[in-house]
N, C-alpha and C positions, 0 to 999 in steps of 0.2 A: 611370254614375259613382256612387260611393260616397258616403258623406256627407260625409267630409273634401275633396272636390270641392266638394260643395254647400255648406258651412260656409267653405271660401276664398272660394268666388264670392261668398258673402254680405257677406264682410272688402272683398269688392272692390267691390262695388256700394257698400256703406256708403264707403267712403273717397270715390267716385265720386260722391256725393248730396251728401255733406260739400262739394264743391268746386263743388256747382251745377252740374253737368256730367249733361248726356243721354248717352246712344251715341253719338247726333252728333255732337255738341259736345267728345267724348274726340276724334273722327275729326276734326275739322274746326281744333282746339288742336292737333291733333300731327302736321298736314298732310297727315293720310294715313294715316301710320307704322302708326294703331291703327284698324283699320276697323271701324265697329258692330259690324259680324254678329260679327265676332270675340271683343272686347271682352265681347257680350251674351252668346256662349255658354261664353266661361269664368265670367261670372256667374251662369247658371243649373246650372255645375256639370257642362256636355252635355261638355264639351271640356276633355282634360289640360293644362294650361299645364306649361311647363318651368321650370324653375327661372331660368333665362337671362332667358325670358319675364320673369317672376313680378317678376327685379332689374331689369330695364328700365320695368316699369308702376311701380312702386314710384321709381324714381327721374321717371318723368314724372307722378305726383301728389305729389311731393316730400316723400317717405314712406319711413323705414324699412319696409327687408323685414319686418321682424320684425310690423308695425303691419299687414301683409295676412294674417297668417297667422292662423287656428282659435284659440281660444283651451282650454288643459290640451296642447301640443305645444309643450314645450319644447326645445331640441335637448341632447341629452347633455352634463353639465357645467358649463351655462350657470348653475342654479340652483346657489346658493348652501347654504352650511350650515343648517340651521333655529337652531342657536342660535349668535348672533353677539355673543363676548363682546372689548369693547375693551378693550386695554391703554393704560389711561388717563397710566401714567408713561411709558411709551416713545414716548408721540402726543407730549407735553410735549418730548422730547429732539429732535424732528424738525425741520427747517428751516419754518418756514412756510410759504415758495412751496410746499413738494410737498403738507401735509399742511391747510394753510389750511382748505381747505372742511372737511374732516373734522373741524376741532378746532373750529369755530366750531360746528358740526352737534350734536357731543358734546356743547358748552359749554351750549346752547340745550336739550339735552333735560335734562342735568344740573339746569339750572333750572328749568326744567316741574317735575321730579320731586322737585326741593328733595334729591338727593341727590349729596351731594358729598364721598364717600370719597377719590374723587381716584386709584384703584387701578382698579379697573375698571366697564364702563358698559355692560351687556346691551343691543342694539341688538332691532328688530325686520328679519323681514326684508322687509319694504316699506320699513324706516328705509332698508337698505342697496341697495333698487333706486331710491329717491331718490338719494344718494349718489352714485351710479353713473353716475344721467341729469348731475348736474352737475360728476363726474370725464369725460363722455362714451364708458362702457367700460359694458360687460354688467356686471350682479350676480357674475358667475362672476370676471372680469376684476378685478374692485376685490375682490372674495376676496383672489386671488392676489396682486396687486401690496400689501393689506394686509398680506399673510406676509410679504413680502418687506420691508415697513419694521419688519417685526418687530411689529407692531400686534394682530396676529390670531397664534394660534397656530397651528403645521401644520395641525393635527386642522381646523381649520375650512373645511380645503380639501373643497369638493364628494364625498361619492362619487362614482364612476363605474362605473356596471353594464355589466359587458362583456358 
């Protein structure tokens, strides 16, 4: 197996130590479902896991997929723009149930930074994979759904390398 075998197994044994869990003790929580031997040789990276696989382990350590997976393997699209700039009037004109988090977000860095032009508000983007954990959607996903309240301009939609 390749390294990206041995780099998941590792994702997976870490979530696995995290929860206080031996081989047996995966086998013995999941009645069975996940047998040692199994478990231990998608960890050592010996044995392909499927993807099927990968969503069923990930929901019985009660874990996004995402959270088992290598880390610089992102899937196409997911990442966001590198420069993320807010349109700070047209967050103002939005309902607050849709836009609440975000404008409390903005409001809170705007004062950090003592700047308050009030037009727009450069974000980072670790600002906007925050954002996202507490809209509950991918960085790519609160991209888009920003375009769409008119927030974000087009251009800040992801490239996609075909």
């Amino acid at each position: 197996m390749g390294d990206y075998a041995k780099a998941l197994g590792a994702k997976l044994r870490g979530i696995r130590q995290q929860q206080g869990l031996s081989l047996h003790g995966v086998e013995q929580k999941s009645g069975g479902r996940w047998k040692a031997v199994v478990v231990g040789s998608y960890e050592r990276g010996d044995r392909a896991v499927t993807v099927q696989k990968l969503a069923e382990l990930a929901d019985f350590y009660g874990v996004p997929v995402v959270e088992l997976l290598p880390e610089g393997r992102v899937p196409s699209g997911a990442e966001p723009a590198t420069k993320i700039v807010i349109n700070l009037e047209r967050l103002q004109q939005l309902p607050a149930e849709k836009v609440g988090p975000l404008a409390r977000y903005a409001a809170t860095i705007q004062s950090q930074r003592g700047d308050y032009n009030g037009k727009v508000l450069s974000i980072r983007t670790e600002d906007l994979r925050s954002l996202a954990i507490i809209y509950d959607m991918t960085p790519g996903e609160l991209t888009e759904r920003m375009i769409d309240w008119g927030v974000l301009p087009p251009e800040a939609r992801p490239s996609k390398e075909d």
